[in-house]
N, C-alpha and C positions, 0 to 999 in steps of 0.2 A: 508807787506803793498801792497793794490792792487794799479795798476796805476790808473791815473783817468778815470773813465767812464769802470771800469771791477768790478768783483765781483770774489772774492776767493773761488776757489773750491775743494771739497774734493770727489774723485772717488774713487766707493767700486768696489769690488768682481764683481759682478754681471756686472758691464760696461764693467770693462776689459775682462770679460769671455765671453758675448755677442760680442763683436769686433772681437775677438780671435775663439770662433767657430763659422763655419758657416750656421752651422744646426740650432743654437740656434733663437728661435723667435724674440729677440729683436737683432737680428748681423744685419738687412739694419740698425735700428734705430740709436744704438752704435755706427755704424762705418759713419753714414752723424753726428751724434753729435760730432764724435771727429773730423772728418775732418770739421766742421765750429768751433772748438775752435783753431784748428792748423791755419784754414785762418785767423783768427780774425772775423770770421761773428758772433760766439757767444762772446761776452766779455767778455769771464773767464780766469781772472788770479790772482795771481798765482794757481799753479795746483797742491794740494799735495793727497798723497795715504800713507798708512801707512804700516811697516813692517807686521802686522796682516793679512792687507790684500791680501800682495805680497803670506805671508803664502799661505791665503786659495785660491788665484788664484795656485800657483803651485800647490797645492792639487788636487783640483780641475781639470786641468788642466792631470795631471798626470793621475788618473785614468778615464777622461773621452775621453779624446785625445791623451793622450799617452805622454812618457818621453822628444819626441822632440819639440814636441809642447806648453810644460810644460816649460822647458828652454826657446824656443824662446819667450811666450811671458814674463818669470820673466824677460829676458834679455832685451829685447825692453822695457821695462818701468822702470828698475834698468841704464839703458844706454842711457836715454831721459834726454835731458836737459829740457825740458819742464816740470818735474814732482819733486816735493821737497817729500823726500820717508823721512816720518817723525817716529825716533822711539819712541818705548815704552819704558819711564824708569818709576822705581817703582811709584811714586807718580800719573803719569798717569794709571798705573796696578791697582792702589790701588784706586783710584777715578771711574773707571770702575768698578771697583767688587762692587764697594758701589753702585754704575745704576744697574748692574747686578742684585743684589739682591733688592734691590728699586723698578723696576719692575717687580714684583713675578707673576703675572699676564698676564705679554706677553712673546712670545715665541723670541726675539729679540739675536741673537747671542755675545757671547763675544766679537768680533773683532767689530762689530755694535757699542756695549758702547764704546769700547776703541777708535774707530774713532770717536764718539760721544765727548768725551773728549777732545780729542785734536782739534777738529773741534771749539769747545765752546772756547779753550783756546787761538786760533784763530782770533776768531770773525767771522767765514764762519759760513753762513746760509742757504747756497745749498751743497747739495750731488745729483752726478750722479749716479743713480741706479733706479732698475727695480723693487725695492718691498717699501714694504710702512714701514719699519724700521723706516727709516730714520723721516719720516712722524711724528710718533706715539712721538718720540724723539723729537720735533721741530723742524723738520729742511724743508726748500724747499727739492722738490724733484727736478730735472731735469732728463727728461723733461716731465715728467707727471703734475706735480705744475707749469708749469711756461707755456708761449704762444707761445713757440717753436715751433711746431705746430700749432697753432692759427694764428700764425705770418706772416706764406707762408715762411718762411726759409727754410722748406726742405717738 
């Protein structure tokens, strides 16, 4: 349950990998959105990420950055109280492969439906990310879909 006057979020791949490299084109963006959700200037809480995703960030993370950089960030986000790291059991596996397959037509990743899922079972309506997944799925984006920018916040 969010406190009052916040909104529950769920953060993919793509934010934590933006924050985490610094080559990447959205790391200024990533890293003023996470540092105004850690001040309170954006109102998102709770903050959760899923085992899928922690996956494809080490993955990720691994052969683009390297094995140190790959731990440091699974470990700053497995070791953040800020972040509720939600897993996958079967009936979530299984309610994903049914989106998976339901959407035969987009190119939408497995870990995508399976945070899709558990985001729905939630009741979160925003996801932090850089592609339009999320979008296609019904979800906000942040902060592409929202007035984050619009706003003068950052």
């Amino acid at each position: 349950m969010s406190a009052p006057g916040t909104k529950p979020l769920f953060v993919d791949t793509g934010a934590f990998y933006a924050r985490t490299d610094g080559d990447d084109k959205h790391h200024e963006t990533a890293t003023e959105v996470f540092e105004d959700i850690r001040s309170g200037d954006l109102p998102y809480r709770p903050l959760y990420t899923t085992q899928g995703v922690l996956s494809e960030l080490a993955t990720l993370c691994l052969y683009k950055l390297g094995r140190d950089t790959a731990v440091a960030a699974l470990t700053a986000v497995r070791e953040s109280a800020s972040f509720n790291v939600v897993p996958v059991d079967r009936a979530t596996f299984e309610a994903a492969a049914a989106q998976f397959e339901q959407y035969d037509d987009q190119e939408i990743s497995f870990v995508d439906h399976t945070t899709a899922v558990l985001a729905d079972e939630r009741n979160v309506e925003h996801v932090f990310a850089f592609d339009g997944d999320f979008r296609t799925l019904d979800f906000t984006v942040l902060p592409e879909d929202t007035d984050y920018q619009a706003t003068g916040l950052k």
